[in-house]
FIKOLZA-1660 file (N, C-alpha, C; in steps of 0.1 Angstrom, whole numbers, plus 5000, padded with zeros to 4 digits):
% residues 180
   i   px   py   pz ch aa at
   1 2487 8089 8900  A  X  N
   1 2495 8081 8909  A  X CA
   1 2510 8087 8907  A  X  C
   2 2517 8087 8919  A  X  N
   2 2529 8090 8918  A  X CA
   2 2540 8082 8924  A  X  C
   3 2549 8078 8916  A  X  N
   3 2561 8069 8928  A  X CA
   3 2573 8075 8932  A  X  C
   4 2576 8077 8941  A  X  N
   4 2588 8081 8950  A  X CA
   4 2600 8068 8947  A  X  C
   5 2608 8066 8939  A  X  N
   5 2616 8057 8939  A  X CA
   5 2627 8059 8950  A  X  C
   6 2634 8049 8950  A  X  N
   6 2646 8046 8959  A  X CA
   6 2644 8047 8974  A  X  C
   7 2633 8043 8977  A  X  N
   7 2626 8048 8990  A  X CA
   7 2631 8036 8999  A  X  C
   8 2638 8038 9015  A  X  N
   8 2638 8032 9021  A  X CA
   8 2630 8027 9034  A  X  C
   9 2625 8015 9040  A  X  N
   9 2613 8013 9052  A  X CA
   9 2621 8009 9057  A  X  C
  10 2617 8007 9069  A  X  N
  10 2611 7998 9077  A  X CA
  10 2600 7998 9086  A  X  C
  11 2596 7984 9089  A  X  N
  11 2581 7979 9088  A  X CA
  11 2579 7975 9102  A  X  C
  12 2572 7976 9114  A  X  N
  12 2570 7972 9122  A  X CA
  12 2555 7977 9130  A  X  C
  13 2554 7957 9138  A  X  N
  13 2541 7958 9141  A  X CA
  13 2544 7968 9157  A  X  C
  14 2526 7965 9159  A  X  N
  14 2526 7977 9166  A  X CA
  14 2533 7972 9185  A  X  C
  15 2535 7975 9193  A  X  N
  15 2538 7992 9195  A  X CA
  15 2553 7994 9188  A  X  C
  16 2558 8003 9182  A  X  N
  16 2571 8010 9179  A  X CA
  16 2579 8007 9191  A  X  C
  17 2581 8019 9197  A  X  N
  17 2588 8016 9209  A  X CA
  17 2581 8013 9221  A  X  C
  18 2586 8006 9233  A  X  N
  18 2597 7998 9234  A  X CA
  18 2600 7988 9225  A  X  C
  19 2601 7979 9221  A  X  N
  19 2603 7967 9212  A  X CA
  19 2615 7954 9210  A  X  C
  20 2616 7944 9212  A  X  N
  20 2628 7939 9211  A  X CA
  20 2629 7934 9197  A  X  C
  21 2620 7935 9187  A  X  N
  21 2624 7936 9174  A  X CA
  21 2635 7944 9168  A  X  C
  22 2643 7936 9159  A  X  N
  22 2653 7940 9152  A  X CA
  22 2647 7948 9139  A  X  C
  23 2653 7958 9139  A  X  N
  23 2645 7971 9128  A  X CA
  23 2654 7967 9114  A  X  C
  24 2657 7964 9105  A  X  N
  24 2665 7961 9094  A  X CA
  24 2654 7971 9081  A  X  C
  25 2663 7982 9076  A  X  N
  25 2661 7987 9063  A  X CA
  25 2657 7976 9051  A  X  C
  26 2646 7981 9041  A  X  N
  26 2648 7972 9025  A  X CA
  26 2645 7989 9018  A  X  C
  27 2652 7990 9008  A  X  N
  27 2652 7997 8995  A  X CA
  27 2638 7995 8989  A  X  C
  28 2628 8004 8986  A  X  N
  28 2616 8002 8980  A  X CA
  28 2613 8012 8972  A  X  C
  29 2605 8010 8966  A  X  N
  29 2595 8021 8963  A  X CA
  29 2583 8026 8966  A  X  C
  30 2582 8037 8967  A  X  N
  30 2565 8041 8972  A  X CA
  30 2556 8049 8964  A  X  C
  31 2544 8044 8962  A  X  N
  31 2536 8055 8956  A  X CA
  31 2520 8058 8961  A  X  C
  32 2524 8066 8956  A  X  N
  32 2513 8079 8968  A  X CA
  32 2497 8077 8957  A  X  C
  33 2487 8077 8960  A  X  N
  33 2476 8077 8950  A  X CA
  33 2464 8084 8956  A  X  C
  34 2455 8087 8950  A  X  N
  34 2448 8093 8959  A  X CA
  34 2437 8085 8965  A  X  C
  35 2439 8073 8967  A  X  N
  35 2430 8065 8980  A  X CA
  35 2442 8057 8986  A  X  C
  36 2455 8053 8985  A  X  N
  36 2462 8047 8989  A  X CA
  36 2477 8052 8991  A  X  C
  37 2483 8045 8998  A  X  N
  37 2497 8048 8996  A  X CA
  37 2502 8028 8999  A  X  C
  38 2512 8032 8989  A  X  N
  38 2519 8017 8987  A  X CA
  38 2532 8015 8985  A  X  C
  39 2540 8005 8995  A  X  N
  39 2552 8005 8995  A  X CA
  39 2555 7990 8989  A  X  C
  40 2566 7990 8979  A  X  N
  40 2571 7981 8977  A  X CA
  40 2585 7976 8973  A  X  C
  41 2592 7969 8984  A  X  N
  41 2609 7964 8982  A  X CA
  41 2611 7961 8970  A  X  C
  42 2622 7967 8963  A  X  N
  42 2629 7963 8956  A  X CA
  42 2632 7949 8951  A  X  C
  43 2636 7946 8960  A  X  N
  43 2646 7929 8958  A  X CA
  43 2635 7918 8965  A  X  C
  44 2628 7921 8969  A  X  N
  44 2621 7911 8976  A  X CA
  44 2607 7910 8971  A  X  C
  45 2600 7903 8962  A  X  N
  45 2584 7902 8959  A  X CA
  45 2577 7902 8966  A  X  C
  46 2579 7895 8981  A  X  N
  46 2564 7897 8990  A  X CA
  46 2575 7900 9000  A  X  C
  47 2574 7911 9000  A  X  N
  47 2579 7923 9010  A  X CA
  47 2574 7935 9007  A  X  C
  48 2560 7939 9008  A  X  N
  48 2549 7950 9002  A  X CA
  48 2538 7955 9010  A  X  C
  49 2535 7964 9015  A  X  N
  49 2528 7975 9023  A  X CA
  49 2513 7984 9015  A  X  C
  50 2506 7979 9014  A  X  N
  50 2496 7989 9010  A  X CA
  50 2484 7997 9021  A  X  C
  51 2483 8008 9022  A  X  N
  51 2475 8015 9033  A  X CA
  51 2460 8025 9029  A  X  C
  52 2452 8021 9026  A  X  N
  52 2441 8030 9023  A  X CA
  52 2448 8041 9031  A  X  C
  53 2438 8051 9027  A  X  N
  53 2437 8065 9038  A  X CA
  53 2427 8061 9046  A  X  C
  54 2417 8057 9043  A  X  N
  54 2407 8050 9054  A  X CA
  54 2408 8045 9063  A  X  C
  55 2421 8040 9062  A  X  N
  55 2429 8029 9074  A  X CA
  55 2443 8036 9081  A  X  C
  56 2442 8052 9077  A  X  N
  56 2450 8055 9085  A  X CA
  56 2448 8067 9097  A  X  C
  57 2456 8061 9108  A  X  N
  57 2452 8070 9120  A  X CA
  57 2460 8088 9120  A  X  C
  58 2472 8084 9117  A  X  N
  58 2483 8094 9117  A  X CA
  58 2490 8096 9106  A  X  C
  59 2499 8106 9103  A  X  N
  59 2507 8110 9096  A  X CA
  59 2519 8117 9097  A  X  C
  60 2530 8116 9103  A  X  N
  60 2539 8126 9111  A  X CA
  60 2553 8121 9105  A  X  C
  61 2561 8130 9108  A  X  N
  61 2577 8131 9108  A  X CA
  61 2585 8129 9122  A  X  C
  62 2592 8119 9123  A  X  N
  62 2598 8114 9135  A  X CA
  62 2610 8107 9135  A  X  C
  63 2618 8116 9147  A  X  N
  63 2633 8108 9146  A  X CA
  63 2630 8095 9149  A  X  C
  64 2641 8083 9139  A  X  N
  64 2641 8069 9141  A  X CA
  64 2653 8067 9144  A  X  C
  65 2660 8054 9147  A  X  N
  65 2677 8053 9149  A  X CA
  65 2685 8053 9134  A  X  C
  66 2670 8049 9124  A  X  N
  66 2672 8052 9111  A  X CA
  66 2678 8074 9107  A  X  C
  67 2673 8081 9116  A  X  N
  67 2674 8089 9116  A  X CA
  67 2657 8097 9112  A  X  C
  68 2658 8108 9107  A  X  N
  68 2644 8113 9104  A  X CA
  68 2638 8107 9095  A  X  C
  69 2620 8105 9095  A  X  N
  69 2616 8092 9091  A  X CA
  69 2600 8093 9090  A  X  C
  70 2592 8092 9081  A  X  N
  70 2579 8091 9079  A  X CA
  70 2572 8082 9085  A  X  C
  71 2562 8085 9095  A  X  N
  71 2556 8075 9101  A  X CA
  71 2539 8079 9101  A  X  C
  72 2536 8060 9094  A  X  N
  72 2526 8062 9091  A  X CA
  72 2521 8052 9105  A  X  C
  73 2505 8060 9107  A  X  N
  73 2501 8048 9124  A  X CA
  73 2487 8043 9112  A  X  C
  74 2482 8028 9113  A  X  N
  74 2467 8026 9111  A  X CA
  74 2461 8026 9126  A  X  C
  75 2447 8024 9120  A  X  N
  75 2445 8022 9131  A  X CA
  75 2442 8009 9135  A  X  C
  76 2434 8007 9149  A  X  N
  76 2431 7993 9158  A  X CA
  76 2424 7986 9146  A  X  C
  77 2411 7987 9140  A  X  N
  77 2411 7983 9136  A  X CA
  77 2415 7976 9125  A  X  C
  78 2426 7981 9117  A  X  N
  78 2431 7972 9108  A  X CA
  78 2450 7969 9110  A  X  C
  79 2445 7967 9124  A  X  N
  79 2458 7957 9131  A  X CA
  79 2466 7968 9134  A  X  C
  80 2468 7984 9136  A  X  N
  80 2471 7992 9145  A  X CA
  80 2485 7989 9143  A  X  C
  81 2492 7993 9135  A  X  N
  81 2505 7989 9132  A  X CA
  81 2510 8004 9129  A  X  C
  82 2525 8005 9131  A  X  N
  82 2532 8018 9126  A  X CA
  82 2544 8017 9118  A  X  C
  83 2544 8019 9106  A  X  N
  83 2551 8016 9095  A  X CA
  83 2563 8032 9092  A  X  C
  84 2575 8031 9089  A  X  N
  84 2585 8036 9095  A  X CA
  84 2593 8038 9082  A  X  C
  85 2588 8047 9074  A  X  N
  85 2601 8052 9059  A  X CA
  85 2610 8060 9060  A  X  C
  86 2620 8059 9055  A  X  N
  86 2631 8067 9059  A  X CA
  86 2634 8075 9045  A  X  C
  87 2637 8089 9039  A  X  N
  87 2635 8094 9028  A  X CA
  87 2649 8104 9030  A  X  C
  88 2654 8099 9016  A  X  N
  88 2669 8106 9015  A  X CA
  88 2669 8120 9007  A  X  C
  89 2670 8135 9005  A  X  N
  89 2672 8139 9015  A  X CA
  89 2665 8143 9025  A  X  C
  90 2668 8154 9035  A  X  N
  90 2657 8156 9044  A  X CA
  90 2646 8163 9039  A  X  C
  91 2650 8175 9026  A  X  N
  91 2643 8186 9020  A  X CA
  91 2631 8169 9015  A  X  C
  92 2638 8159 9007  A  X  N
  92 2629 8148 8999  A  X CA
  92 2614 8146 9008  A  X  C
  93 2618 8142 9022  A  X  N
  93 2614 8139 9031  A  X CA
  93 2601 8148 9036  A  X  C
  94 2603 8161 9037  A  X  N
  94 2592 8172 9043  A  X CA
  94 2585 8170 9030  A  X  C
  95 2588 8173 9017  A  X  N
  95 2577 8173 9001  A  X CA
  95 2567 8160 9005  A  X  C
  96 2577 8148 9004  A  X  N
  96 2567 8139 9004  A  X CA
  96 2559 8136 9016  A  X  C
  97 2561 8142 9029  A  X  N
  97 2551 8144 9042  A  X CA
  97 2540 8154 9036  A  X  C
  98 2543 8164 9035  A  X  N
  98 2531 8172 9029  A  X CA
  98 2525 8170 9016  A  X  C
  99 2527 8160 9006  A  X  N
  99 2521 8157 8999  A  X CA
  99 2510 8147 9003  A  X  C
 100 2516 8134 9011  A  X  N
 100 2508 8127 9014  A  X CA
 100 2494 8129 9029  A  X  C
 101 2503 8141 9038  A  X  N
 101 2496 8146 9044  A  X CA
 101 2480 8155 9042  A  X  C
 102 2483 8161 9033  A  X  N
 102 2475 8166 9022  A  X CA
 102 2464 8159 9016  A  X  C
 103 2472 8150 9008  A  X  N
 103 2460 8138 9006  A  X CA
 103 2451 8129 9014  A  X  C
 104 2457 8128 9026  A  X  N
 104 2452 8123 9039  A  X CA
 104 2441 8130 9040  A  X  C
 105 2439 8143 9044  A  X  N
 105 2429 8149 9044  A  X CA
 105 2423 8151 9038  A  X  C
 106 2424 8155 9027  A  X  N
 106 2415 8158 9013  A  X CA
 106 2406 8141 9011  A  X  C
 107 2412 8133 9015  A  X  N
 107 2406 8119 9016  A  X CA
 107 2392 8121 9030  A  X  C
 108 2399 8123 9038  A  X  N
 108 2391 8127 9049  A  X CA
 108 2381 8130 9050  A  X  C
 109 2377 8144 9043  A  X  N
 109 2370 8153 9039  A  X CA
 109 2357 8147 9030  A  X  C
 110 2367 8139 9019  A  X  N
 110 2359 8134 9006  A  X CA
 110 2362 8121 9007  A  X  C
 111 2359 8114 9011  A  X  N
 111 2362 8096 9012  A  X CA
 111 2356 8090 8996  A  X  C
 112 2369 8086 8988  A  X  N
 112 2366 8078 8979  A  X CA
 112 2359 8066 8976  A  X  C
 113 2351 8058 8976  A  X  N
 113 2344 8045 8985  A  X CA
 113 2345 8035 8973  A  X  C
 114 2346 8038 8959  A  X  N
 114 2350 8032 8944  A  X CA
 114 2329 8036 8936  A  X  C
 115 2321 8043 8947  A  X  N
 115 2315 8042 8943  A  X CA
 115 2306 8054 8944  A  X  C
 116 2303 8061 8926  A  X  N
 116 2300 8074 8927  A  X CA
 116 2288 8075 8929  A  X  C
 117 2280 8085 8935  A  X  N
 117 2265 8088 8938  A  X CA
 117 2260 8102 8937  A  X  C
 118 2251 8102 8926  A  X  N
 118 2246 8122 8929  A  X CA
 118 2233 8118 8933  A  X  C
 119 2228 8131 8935  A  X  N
 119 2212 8128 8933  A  X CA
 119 2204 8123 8926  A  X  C
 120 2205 8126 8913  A  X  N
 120 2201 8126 8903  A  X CA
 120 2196 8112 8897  A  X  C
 121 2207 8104 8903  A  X  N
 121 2203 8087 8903  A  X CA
 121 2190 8082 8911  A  X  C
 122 2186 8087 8918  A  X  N
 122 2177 8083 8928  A  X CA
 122 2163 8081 8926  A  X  C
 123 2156 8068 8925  A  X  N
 123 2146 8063 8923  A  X CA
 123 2137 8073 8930  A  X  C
 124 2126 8073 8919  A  X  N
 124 2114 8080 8923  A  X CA
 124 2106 8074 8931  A  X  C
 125 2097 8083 8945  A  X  N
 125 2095 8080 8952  A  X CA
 125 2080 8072 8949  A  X  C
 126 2079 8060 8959  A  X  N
 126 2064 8050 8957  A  X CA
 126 2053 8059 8954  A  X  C
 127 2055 8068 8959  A  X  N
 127 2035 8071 8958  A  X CA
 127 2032 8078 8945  A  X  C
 128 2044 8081 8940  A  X  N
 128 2046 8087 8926  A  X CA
 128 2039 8074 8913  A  X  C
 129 2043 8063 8916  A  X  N
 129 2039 8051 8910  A  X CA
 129 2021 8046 8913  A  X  C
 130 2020 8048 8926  A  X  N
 130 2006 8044 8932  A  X CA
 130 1995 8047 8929  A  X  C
 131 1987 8036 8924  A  X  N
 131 1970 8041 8918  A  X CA
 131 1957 8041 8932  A  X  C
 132 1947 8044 8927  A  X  N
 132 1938 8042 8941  A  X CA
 132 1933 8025 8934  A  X  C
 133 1932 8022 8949  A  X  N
 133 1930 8007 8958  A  X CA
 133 1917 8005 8946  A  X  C
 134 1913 7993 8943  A  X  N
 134 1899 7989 8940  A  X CA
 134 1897 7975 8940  A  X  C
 135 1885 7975 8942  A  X  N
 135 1880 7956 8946  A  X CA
 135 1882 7949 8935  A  X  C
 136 1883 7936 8938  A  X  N
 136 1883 7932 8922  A  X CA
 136 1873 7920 8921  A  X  C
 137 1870 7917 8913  A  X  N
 137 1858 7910 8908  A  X CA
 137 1863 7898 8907  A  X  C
 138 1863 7893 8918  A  X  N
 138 1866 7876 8916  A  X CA
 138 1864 7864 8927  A  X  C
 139 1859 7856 8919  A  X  N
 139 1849 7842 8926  A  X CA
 139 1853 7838 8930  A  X  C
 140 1857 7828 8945  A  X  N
 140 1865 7818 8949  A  X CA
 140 1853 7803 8945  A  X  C
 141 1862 7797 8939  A  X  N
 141 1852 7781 8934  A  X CA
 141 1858 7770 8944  A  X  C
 142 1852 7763 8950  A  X  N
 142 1859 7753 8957  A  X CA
 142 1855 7740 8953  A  X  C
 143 1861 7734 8940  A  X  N
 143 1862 7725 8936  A  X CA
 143 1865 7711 8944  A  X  C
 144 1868 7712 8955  A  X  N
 144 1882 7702 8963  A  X CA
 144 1870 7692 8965  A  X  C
 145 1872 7679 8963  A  X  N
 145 1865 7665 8967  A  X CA
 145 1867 7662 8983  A  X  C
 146 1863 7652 8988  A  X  N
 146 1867 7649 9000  A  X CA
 146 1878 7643 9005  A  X  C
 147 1888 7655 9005  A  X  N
 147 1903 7648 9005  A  X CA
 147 1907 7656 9022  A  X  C
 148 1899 7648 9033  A  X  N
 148 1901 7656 9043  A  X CA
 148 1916 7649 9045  A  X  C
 149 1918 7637 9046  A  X  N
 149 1929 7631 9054  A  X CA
 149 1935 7619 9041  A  X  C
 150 1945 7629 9033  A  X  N
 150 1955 7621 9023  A  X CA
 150 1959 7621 9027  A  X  C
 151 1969 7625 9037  A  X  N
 151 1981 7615 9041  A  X CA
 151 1980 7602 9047  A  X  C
 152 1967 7603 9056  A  X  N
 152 1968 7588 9059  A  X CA
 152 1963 7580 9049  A  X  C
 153 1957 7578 9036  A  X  N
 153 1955 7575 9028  A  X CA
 153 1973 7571 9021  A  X  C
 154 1980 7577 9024  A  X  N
 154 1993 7574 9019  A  X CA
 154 2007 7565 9032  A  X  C
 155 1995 7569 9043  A  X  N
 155 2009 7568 9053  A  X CA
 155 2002 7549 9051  A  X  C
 156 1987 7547 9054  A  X  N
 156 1984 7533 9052  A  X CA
 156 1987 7525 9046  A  X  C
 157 1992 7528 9034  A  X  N
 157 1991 7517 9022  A  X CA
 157 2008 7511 9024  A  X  C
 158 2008 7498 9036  A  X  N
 158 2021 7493 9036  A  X CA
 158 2019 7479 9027  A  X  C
 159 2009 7478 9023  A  X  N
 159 2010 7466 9009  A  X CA
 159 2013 7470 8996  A  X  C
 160 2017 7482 8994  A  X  N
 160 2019 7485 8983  A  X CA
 160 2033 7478 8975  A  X  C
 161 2026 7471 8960  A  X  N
 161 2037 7464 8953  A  X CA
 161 2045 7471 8942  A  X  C
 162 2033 7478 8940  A  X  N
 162 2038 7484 8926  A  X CA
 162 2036 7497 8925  A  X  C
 163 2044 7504 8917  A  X  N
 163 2030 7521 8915  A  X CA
 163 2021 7525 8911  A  X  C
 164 2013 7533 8911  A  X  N
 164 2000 7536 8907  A  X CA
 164 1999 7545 8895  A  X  C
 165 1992 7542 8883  A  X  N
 165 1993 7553 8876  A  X CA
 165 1993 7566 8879  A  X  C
 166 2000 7578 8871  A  X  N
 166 1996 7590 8881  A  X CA
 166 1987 7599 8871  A  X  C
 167 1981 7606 8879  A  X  N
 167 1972 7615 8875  A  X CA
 167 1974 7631 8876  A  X  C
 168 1969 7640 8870  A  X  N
 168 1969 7651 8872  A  X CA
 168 1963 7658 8888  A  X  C
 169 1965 7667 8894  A  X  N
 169 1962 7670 8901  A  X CA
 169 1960 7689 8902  A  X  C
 170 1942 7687 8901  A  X  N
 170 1941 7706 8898  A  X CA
 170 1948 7712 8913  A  X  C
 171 1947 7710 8923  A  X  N
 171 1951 7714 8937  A  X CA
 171 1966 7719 8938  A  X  C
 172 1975 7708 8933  A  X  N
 172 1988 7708 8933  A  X CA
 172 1991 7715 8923  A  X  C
 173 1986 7715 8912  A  X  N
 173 1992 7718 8895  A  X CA
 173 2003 7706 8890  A  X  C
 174 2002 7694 8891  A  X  N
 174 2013 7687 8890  A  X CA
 174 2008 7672 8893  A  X  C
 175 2016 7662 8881  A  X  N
 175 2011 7649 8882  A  X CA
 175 2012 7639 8894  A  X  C
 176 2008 7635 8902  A  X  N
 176 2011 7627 8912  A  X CA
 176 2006 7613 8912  A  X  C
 177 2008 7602 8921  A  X  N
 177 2001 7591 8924  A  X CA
 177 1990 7590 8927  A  X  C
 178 1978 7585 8915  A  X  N
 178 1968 7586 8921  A  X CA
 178 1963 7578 8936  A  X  C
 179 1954 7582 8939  A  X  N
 179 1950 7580 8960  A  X CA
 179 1945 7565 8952  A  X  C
 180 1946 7556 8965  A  X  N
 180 1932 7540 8963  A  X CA
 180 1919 7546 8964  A  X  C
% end
């Protein structure tokens, strides 16, 4: 990471020009990283700019009324805004264009995502694991009594005073009310 101190912006949403916004300079700092670039005022705590490379459309050098001026464009999707630094001197100005321009691409190219992947990680494939198919040896017992219609056995019983001890139940696996 690197910071460009004494860095001047200004910040405006998108379009640039025409505009009847008032453009007003803050003193910041900026630092360049290699998935981000991030600007932050001096004097003011929540007056702060951070831009993936991912999120950005452009990178160019452009006269402002500020005079010559680093302009960064995102894109539509993350609100399409053009952000406007001004860098004292001009020689300051071209270094830090081509540094960040640079990284812009090299990001491009190689998109950092926070998350590393070789091949080498890669689960082995199913059939590598897979035995041959075979029957297996087993009885179905159908123990079940004649329990065609328990619910209505439960929906009937509107005299009920008390509850009923409860019993195990092999069907369910789990104790319940025994039926009348």
């Amino acid at each position: 990471m690197r910071a460009v101190p004494n860095f001047s912006a200004s910040v405006s949403p998108f379009p640039l020009p025409p505009s009847p916004i008032k453009f007003q300079g803050n003193l910041g700092t900026l630092f360049v990283t290699n998935v981000r670039l991030v600007w932050f005022a001096n004097l003011a705590d929540n007056f702060n700019v951070s831009v993936p490379y991912l999120q950005i459309k452009s990178i160019r050098i452009r006269d402002s009324k500020f005079g010559p001026a680093l302009v960064v464009e995102t894109s539509q999707r993350s609100g399409g805004y053009i952000l406007g630094f001004r860098v004292d001197p001009l020689e300051r100005l071209k270094e830090i264009f081509k540094e960040l321009h640079a990284l812009w691409l090299v990001f491009a190219i190689n998109p950092i995502f926070g998350v590393e992947y070789s091949a080498e990680d890669q689960q082995p494939q199913v059939n590598a694991f897979s035995a041959a198919g075979r029957a297996d040896d087993v009885r179905v017992v159908d123990e079940t009594e004649d329990t065609a219609d328990v619910f209505a056995a439960y929906s009937a019983d509107g005299d009920k005073a008390t509850d009923r001890e409860p019993v195990y139940s092999k069907e369910l696996g789990l104790a319940i009310e025994s039926l009348r």
